[in-house]
N, CA and C of each residue as an Amber inpcrd file, in Angstrom:
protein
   342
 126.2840000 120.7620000  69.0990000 126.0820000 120.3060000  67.7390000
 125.1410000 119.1030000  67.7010000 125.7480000 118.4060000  68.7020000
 124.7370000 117.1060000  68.8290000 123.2150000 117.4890000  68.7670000
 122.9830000 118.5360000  70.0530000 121.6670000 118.6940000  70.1980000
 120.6930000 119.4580000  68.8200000 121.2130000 119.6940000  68.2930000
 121.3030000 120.4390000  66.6810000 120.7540000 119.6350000  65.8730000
 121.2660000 118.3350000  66.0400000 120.7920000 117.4290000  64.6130000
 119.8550000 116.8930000  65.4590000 119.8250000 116.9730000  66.6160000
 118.1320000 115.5480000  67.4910000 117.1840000 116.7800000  66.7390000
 117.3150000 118.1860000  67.2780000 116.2980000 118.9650000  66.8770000
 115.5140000 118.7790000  65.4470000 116.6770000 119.1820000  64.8280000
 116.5190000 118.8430000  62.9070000 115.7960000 117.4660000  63.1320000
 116.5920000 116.4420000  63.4170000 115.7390000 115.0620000  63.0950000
 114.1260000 115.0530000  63.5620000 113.8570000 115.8140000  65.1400000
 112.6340000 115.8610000  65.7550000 111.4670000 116.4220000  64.8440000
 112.3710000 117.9240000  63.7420000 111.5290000 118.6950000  62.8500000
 111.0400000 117.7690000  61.4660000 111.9160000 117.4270000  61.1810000
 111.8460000 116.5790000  59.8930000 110.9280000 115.3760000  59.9360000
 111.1240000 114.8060000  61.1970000 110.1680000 113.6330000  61.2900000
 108.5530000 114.5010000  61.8870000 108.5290000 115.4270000  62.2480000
 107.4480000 116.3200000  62.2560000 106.6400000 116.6820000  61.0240000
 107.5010000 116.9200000  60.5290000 106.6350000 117.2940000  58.8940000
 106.2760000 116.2920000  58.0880000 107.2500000 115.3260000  58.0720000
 106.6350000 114.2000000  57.6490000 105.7590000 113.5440000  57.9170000
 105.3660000 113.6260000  59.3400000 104.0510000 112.8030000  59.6910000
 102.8390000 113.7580000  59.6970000 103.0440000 115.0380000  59.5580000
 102.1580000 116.1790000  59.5250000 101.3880000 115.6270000  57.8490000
 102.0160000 115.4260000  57.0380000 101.5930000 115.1290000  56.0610000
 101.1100000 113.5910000  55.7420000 101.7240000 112.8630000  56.4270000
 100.9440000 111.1100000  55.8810000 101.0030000 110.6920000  57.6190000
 100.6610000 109.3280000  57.8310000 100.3460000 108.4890000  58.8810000
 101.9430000 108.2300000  59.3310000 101.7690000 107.4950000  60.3780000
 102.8760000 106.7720000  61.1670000 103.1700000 105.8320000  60.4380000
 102.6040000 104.9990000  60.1140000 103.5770000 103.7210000  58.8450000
 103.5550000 104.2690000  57.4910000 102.3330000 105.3510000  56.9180000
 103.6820000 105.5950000  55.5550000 104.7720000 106.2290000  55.5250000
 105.1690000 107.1710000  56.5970000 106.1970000 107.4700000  57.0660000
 107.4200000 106.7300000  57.6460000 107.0160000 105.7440000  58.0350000
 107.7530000 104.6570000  58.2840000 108.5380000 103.9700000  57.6850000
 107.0220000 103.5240000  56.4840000 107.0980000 102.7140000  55.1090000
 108.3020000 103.6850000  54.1840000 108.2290000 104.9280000  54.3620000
 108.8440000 105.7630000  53.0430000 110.3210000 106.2390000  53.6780000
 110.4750000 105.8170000  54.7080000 111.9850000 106.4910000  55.2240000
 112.1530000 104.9470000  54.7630000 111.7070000 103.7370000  55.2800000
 112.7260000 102.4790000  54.8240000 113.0190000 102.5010000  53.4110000
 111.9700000 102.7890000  52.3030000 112.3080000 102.7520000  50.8120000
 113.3910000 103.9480000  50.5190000 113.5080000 104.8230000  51.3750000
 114.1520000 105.6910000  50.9040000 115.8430000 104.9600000  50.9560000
 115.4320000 104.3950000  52.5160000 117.2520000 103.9810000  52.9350000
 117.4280000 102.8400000  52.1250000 116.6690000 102.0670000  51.6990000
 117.0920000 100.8020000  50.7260000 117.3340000 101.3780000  49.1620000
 117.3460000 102.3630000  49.3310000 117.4430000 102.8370000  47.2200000
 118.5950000 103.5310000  47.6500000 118.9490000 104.1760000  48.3450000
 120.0260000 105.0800000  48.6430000 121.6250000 104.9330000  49.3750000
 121.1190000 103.3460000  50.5490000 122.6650000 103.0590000  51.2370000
 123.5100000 102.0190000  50.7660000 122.9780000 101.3690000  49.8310000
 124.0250000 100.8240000  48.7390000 125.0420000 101.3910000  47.8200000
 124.6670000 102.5880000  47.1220000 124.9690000 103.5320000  46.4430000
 126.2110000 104.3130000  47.5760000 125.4530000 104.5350000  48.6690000
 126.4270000 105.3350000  49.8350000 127.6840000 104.5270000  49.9310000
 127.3490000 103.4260000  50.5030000 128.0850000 102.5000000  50.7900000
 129.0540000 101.9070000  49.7410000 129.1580000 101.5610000  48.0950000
 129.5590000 101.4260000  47.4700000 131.0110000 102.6430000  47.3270000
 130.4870000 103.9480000  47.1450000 130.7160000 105.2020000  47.2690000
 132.1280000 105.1980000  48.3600000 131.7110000 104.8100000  49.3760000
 132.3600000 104.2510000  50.6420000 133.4920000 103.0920000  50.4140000
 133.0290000 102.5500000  50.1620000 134.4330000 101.7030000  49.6920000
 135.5390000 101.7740000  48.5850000 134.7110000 102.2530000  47.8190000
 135.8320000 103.4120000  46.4850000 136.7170000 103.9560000  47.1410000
 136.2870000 105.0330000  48.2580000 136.6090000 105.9330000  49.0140000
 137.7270000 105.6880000  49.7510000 137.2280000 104.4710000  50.5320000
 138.4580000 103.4210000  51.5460000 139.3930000 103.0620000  50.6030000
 139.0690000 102.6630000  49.4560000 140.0610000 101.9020000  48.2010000
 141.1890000 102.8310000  48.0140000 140.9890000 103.8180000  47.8580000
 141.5860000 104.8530000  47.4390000 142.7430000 105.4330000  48.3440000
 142.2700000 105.8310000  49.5620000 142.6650000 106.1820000  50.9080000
 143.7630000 105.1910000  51.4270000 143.2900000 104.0760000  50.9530000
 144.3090000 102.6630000  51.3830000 145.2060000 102.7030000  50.0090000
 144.8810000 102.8550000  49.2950000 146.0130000 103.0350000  47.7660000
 147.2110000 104.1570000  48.3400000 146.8860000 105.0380000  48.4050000
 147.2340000 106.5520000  48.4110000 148.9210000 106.3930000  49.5220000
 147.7530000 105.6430000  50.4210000 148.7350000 105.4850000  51.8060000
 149.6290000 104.8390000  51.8400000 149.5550000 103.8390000  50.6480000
 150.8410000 102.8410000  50.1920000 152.0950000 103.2870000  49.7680000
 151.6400000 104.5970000  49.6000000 152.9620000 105.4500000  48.4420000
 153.5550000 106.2650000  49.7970000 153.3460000 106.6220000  50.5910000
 153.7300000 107.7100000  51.4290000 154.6450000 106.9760000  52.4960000
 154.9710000 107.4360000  53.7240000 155.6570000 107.0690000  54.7470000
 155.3630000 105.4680000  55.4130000 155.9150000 105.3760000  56.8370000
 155.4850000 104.4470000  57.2250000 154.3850000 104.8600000  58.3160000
 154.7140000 105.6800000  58.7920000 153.9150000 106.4350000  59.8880000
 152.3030000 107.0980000  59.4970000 152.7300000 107.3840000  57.8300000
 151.2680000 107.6720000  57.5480000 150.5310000 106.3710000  57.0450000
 151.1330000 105.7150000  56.0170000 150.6790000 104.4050000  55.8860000
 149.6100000 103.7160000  56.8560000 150.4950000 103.6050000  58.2650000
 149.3030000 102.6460000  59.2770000 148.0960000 103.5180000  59.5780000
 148.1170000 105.5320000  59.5170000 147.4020000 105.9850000  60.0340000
 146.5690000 105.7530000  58.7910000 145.9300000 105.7940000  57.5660000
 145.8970000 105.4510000  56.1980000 145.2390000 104.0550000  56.2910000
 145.4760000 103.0460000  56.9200000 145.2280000 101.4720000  56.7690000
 143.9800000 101.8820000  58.0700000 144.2750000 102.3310000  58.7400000
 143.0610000 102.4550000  60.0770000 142.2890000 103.1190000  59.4090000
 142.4290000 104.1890000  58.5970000 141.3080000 105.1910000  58.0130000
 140.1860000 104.5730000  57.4340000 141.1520000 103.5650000  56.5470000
 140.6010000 102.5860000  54.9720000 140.0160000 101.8850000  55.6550000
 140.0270000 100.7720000  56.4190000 139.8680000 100.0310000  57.5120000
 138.4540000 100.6410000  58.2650000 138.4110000 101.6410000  59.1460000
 137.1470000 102.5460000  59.5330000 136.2120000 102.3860000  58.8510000
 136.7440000 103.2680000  57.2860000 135.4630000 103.3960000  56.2480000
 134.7740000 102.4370000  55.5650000 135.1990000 101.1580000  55.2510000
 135.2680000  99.8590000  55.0580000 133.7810000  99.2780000  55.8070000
 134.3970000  99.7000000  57.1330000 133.5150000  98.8620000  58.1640000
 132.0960000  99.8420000  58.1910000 132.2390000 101.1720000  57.9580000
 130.9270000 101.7280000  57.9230000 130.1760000 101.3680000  56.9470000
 130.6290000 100.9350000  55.5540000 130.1910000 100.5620000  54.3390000
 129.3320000  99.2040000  55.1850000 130.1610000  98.6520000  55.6030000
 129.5490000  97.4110000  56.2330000 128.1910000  97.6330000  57.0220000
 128.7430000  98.2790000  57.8920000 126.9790000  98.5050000  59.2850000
 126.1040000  99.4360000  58.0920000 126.4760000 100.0120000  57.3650000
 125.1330000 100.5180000  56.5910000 124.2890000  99.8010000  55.6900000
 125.1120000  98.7460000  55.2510000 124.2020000  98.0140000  54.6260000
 123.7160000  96.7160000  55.4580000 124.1300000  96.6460000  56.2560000
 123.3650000  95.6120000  57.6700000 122.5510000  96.4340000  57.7670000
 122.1160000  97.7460000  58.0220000 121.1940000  98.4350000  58.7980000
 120.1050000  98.4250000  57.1590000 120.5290000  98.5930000  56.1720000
 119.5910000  98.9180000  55.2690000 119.2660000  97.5460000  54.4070000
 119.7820000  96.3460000  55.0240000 118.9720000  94.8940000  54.6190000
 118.0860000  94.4550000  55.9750000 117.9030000  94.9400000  56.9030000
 117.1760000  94.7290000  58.5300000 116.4150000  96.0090000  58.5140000
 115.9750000  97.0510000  57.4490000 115.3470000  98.1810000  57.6300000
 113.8270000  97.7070000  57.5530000 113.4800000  96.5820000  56.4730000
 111.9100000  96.2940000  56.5900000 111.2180000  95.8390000  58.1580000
 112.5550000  94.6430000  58.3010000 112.1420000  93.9730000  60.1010000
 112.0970000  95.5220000  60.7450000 113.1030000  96.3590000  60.7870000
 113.0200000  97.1080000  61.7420000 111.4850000  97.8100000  62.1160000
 111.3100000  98.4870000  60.7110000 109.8810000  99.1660000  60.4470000
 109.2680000  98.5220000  60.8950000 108.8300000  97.2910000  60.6560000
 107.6010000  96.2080000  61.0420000 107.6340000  96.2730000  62.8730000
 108.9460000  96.1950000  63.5540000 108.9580000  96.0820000  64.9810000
 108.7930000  97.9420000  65.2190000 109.3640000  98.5230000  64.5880000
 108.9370000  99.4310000  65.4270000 106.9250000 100.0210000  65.5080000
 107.2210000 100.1410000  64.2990000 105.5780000  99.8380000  64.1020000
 104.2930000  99.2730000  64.9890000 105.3450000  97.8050000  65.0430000
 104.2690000  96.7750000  66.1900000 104.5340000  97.5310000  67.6090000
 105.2850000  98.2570000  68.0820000 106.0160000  98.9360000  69.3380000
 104.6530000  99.8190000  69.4600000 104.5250000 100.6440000  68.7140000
 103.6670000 101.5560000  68.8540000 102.5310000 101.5690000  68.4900000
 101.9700000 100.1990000  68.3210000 100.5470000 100.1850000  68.7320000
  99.7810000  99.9730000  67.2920000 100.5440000  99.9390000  65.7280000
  99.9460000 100.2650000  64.8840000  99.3120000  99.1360000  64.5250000
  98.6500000  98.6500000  63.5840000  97.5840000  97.6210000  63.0490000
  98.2340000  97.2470000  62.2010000  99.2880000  95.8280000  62.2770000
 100.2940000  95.7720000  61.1170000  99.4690000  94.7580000  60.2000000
  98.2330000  94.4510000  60.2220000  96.8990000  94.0110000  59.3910000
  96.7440000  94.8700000  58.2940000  96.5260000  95.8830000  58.7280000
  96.0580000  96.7920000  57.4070000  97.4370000  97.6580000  56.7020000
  98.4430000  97.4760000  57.0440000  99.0600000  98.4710000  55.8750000
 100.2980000  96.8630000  55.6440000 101.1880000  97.5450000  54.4180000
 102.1820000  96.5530000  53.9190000 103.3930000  97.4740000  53.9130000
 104.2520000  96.5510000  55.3420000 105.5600000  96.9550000  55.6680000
 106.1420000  96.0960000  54.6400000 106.6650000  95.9150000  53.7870000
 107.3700000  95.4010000  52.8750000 108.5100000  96.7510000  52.3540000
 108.5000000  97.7700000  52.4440000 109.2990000  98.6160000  51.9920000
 109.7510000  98.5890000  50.3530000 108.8810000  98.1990000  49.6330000
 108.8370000  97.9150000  48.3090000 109.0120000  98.9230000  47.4520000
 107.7550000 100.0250000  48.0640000 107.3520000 101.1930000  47.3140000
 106.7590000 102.1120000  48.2740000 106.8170000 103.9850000  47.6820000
 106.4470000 104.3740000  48.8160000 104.9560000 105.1200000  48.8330000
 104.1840000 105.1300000  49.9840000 103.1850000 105.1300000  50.1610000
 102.5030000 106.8630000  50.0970000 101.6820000 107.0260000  49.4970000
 101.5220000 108.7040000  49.7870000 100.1290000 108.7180000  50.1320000
């Protein structure tokens, strides 16, 4: 399964650069993840809210399994939006990694580039 989604990811980032450069591709996956993992993440903690509500009413045994769940999802809410406030730095370093001319284009992840 694993090797399933590297493939998919290998294709997807294929077509995408088939069609624009290495940094607007770059540029347009970061705008994408900054409009979109707040929303996820918000989504995500409803989710945990709920899960941790739910679990209050039931046993004791499900309860703690319930508080770890809420707890889990919580924390993913968390690393996703660390990852999608560090997505411009990221772009910019990976960018500079591979050689690109970070002179001429604007990693700012503002807007996306076509």
């Amino acid at each position: 399964m694993k090797f399933a989604i590297y493939i998919l990811t290998a294709l997807l980032l294929g077509f995408a650069l088939a069609f624009a450069g290495f940094p607007e591709t770059l540029n347009n996956i970061c705008v994408d993840m900054k409009a979109t993992m707040p929303l996820i993440a918000f989504t995500l903690l409803v989710f945990a809210g709920l899960i941790y509500a739910g679990g209050q009413v039931l046993g004791a045994e499900f309860r703690s399994r319930t508080n770890v769940w809420a707890t889990t999802i919580a924390i993913g809410a968390l690393i996703g939006m660390l990852i999608a406030f560090s997505a411009p730095w990221l772009v910019t370093t990976i960018a500079g990694a591979m050689g690109e001319d970070l002179e001429n284009y604007d990693y700012s992840c503002k807007e996306k580039i076509y």
